[in-house]
C-alpha positions, 0 to 999 in steps of 0.5 A, spaced: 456 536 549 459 539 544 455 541 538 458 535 533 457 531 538 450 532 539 449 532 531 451 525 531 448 521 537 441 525 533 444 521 526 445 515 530 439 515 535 436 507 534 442 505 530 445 499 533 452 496 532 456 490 532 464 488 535 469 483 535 471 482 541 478 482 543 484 487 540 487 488 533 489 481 529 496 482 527 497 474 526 500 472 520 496 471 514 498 466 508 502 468 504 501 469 497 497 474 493 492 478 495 486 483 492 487 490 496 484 496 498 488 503 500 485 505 506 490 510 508 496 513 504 500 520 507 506 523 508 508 523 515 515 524 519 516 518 522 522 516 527 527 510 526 529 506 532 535 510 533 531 516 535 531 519 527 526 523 524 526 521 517 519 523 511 515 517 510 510 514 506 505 511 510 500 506 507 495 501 511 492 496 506 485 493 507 484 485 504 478 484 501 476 479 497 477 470 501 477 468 507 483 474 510 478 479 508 478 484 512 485 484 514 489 490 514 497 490 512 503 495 512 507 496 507 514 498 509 515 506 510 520 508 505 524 515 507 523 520 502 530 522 504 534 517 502 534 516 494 532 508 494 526 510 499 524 515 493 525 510 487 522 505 492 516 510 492 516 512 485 515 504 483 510 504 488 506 511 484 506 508 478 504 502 479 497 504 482 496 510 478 500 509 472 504 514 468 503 520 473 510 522 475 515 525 471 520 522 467 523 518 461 524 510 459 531 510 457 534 505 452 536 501 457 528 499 460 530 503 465 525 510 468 529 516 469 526 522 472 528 527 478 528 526 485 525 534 486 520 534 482 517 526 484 518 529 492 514 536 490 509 531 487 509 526 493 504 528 498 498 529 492 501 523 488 500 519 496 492 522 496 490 520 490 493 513 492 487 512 496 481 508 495 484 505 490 484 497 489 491 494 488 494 486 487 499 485 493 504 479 494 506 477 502 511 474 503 514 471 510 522 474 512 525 467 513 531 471 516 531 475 522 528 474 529 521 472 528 514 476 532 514 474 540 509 468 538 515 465 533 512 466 526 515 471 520 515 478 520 511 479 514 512 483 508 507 487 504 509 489 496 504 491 491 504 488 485 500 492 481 494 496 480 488 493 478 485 500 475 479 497 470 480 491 472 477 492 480 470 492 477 471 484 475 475 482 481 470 486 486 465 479 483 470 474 486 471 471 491 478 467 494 484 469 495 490 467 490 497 464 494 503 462 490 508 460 493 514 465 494 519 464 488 513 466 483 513 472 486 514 477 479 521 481 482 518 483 490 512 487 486 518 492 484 518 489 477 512 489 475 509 493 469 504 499 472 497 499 469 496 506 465 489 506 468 487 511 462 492 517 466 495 521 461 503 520 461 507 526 463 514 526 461 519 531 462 
């Protein structure tokens, strides 16, 4: 037995532990809004169904408030090769951490900034996402071919970063569905939460 090995069967020595049996749960959950946490956030090549490898943010979500607590959720794995998969990937950035990449607010409303700098930044900016608690709108995709069993794939938007906020939604306890056309722009509109970051403009 190797040496991590034996260190851990002494720190675990007596300790017993609880499973639920059966393999993961990937049944749909109500659709609505939900208060999550990042449990993993990384930057890996990933393959595409044509055999492609492409750069992708990766996210695993974890509910943890009501009665779907517990349940894990995954975003879709936007391409950091691909300019929409970078912006899709700067909204989400924003949105959970604030004011932390570069860039301007036009005149427009619309944010500017440069796709280099976003992607030098990217694999920091996905670290520091996780263990932070977010607000996450699901939605089921009614067009398309549904799961073997015949339910909606699902899709996973984070709405926003709770930030200071986390501290008085960790005290409740339910989940907070809506139906789908209140959803405020797919999760991609909403304003992000500064979270007492400093700005960093260009």
């Amino acid at each position: 037995m190797n040496k991590a090995l034996q260190q851990a069967k002494a720190k675990f020595r007596g300790q017993k532990a609880k499973m639920t049996p059966g393999g993961f749960d990937n049944s749909n959950v109500p659709p609505g809004k939900y208060t999550c946490q990042i449990v993993q956030s990384e930057i890996k090549d990933m393959s595409d169904k044509d055999k492609s490898v492409h750069p992708k943010h990766y996210l695993r979500l974890v509910v943890t408030l009501g009665n779907c607590k517990g349940r894990s959720g995954f975003p879709f794995k936007v391409a950091l090769d691909d300019v929409d998969g970078i912006t899709s990937f700067v909204k989400n950035v924003r949105a959970v951490l604030g004011d932390v990449v570069p860039g301007r607010t036009l005149s427009s409303g619309e944010f500017e900034y440069d796709c280099a700098s976003a992607l030098d930044k990217a694999e920091d900016f996905a670290h520091k996402m996780i263990g932070e608690i977010v607000e996450v709108q699901v939605i089921d995709n009614k067009k398309g071919k549904p799961k073997d069993d015949g339910t909606p794939w699902q899709s996973w938007y984070i709405n926003r970063g709770l930030g200071q906020d986390a501290d008085g939604v960790k005290g409740q306890d339910k989940d907070e569905d809506h139906p789908d056309n209140q959803i405020p722009g797919l999760g991609g509109d909403a304003k992000p939460k500064t979270k007492n970051r400093v700005a960093v403009h260009k």
